[in-house]
ZAMARGU-4260 file (C-alpha; in steps of 0.2 Angstrom, whole numbers, plus 5000, padded with zeros to 4 digits):
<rodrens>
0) 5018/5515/5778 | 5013/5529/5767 | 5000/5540/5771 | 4984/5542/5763 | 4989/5560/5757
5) 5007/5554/5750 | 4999/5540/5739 | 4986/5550/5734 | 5000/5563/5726 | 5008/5549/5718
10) 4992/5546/5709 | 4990/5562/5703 | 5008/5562/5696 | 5007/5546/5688 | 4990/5550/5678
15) 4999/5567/5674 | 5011/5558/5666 | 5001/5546/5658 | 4993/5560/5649 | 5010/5567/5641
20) 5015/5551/5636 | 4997/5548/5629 | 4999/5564/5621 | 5016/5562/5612 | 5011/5542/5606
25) 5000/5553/5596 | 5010/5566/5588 | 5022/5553/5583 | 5010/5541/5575 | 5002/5559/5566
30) 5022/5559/5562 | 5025/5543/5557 | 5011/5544/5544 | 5020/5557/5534 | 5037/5553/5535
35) 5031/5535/5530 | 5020/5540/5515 | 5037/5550/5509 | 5047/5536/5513 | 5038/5521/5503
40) 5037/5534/5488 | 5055/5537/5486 | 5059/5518/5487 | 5052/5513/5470 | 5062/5527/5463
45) 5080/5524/5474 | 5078/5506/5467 | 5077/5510/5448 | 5089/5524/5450 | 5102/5509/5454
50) 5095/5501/5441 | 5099/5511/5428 | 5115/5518/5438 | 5123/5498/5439 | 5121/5494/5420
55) 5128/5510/5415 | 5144/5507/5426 | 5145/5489/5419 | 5144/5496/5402 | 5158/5509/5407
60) 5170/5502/5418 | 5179/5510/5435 | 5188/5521/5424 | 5172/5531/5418 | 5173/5541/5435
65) 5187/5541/5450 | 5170/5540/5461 | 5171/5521/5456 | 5189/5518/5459 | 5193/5512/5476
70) 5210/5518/5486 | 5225/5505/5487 | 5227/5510/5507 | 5212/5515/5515 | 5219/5529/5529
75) 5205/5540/5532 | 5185/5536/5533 | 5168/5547/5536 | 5156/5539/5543 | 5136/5551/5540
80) 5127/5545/5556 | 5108/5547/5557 | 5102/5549/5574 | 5087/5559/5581 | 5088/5574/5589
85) 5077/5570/5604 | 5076/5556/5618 | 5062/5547/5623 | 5064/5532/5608 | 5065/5518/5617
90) 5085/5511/5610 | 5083/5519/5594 | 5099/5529/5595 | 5108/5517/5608 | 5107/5505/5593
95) 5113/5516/5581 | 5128/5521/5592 | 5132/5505/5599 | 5134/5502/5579 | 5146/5516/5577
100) 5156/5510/5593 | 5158/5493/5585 | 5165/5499/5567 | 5177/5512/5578 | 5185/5494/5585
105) 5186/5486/5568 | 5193/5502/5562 | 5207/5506/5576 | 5222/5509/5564 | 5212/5521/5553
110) 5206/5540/5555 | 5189/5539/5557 | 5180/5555/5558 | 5159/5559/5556 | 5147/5569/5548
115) 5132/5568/5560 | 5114/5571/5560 | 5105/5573/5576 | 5110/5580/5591 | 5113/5562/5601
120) 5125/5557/5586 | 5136/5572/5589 | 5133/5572/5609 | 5142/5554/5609 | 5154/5562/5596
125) 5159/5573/5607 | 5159/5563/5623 | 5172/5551/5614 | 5183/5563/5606 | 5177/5556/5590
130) 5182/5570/5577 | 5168/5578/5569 | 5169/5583/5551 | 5153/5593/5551 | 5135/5592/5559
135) 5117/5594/5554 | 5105/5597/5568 | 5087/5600/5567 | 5082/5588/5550 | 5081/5570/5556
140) 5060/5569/5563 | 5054/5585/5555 | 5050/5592/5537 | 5066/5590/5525 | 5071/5591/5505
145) 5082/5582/5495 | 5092/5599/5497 | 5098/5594/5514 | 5106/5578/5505 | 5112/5586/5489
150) 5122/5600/5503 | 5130/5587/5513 | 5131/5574/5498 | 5143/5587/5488 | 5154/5589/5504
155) 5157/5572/5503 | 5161/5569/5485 | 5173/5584/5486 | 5181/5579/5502 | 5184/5562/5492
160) 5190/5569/5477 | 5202/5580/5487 | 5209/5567/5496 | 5202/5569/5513 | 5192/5553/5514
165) 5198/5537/5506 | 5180/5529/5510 | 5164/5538/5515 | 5150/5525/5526 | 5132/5530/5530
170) 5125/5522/5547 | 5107/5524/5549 | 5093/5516/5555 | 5082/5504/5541 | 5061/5505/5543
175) 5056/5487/5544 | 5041/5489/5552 | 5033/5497/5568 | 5042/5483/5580 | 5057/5482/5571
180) 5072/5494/5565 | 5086/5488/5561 | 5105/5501/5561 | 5111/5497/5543 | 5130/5502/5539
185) 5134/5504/5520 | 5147/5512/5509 | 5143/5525/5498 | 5161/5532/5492 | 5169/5525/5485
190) 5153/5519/5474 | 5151/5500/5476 | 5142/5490/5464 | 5127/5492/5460 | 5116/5477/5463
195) 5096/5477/5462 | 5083/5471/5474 | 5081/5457/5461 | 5097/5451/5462 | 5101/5448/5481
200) 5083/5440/5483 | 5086/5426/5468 | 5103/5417/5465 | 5101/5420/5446 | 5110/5440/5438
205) 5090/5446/5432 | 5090/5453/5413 | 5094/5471/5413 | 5088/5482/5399 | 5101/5487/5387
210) 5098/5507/5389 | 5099/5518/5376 | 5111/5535/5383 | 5110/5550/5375 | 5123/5560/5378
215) 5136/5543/5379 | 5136/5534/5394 | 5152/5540/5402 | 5145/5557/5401 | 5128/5552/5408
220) 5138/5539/5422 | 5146/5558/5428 | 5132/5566/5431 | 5122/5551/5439 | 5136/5546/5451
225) 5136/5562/5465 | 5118/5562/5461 | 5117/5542/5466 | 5126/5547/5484 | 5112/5560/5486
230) 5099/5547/5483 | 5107/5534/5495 | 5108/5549/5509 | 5091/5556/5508 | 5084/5537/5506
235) 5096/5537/5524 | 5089/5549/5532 | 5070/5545/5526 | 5071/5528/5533 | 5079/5536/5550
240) 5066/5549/5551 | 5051/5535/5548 | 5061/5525/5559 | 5063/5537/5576 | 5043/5540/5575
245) 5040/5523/5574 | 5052/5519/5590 | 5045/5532/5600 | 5029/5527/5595 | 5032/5511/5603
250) 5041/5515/5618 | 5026/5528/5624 | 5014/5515/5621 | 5025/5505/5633 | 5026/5522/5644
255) 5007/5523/5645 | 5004/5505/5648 | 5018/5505/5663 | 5007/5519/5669 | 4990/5511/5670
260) 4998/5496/5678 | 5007/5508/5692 | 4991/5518/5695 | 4983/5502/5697 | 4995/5495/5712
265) 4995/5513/5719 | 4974/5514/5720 | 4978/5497/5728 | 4989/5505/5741 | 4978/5519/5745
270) 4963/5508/5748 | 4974/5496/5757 | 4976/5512/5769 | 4961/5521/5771 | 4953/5502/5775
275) 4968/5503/5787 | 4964/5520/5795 | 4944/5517/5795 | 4947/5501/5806 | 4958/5510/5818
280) 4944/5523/5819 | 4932/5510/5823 | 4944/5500/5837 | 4945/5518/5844 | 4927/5520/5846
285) 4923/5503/5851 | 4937/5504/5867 | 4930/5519/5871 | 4913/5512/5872 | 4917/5495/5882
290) 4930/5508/5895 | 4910/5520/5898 | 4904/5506/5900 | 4915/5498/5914
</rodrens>
């Protein structure tokens, strides 16, 4: 049994950690509130922006822009994974990569290489052999622009256009809500169709406004297309970024609850033993007593 000096340490450990762990469930919920204001504010705008973006390319056909053009063979995929560049998110990044692992399986007889942000994206890239185009570190869970998208977005299109890609995915994880996140996988070169929030939730096409282009709509569809992959990777790592704070949120309210409950069955255990050494204090005294006696 341990002794009353050993449980009481483990005590003083537990209610150490219980602190750091009460402490971080606060910075990320501080963090979560930022990230999500951000988040809900670019929705509105990512939703019209494909809008806009899916009458024009009716109008205009595939042949407006070789961005819209899919390849006869595909041979060659990037895949941008979003992970966090910290631990301590409950299976927030296990999801992510356990979704990676499973579209490597349905990929086997294509070169799949990937453009990762977060540091536990490009540890399990590495750990894998997966071939890693390029790497981002530092930006998922902090403060980042649309810069950071635009950079890595015009990579992209021009590894595309060049012929070093036949098809560029984005795997990241989608902000339902604080218990729930859920690893989204979507292509984004080359461009799909656009379809509206409208249109997946009702069975009917919605009316789209006929829109008035000026300069013509070919023109205008070339400049809105590489700016429509920056749009869908900054909306990528937005939901991510929310959706890591949320996660470890969560999984240090778990942390300081599982604490509690052990400082509880330790205070248990201690008075358990110092009830035990007390009684064999008093049998002591009591023998001695009854032998002065005799």
């Amino acid at each position: 049994m341990a002794t009353l000096k050993d449980v009481k340490t483990k005590i003083g450990a537990v209610k150490k950690t219980k602190q750091i762990t009460k402490a971080m469930n606060m910075v990320a919920a501080s963090r979560l509130r930022g990230a999500q204001s951000k988040m809900e504010a670019f929705r509105p705008y990512a939703g019209k922006f494909a809008e806009v973006l899916g009458s024009l390319a009716e109008k205009c056909g595939e042949e407006a822009s070789p961005l819209l053009v899919p390849r006869e063979e595909v041979k060659k995929i990037n895949v941008v994974l979003c992970t966090s560049d910290r631990g301590l998110c409950g299976g927030f990044n296990t999801n992510l990569i356990t979704r990676a692992k499973k579209f490597l399986k349905e990929k086997q007889n294509v070169e799949v290489s990937f453009t990762n942000f977060g540091k536990k994206g490009r540890a399990w890239s590495r750990k894998k052999n997966v071939q890693i185009a390029d790497e981002y570190i530092g930006i998922v869970g902090g403060s980042f622009g649309f810069s950071v998208a635009s950079s890595a977005g015009r990579k992209l299109i021009d590894g595309f256009l060049e012929g070093q890609y036949d098809e560029v995915w984005v795997l990241y994880s989608e902000f339902v809500s604080m218990a729930r996140q859920t690893p989204v996988l979507k292509k984004i070169l080359p461009v799909p169709p656009i379809v509206s929030a409208e249109e997946t939730e009702s069975e009917n096409k919605p009316f789209l406004a006929e829109h008035i282009c000026e300069p013509s709509a070919d023109e205008l569809l070339g400049e809105m297309l590489p700016k429509n992959v920056y749009v869908q990777i900054y909306s990528a790592l937005l939901e991510t970024s929310t959706s890591e704070h949320a996660a470890r949120m969560a999984a240090m309210d778990n942390a300081t609850k599982a604490c509690n409950d052990m400082i509880e069955n330790l205070t248990l255990v201690y008075n358990k033993a110092r009830q035990a050494a007390i009684t064999a204090e008093l049998m002591d005294i009591v023998g001695g007593a009854e032998a002065l006696k005799g």
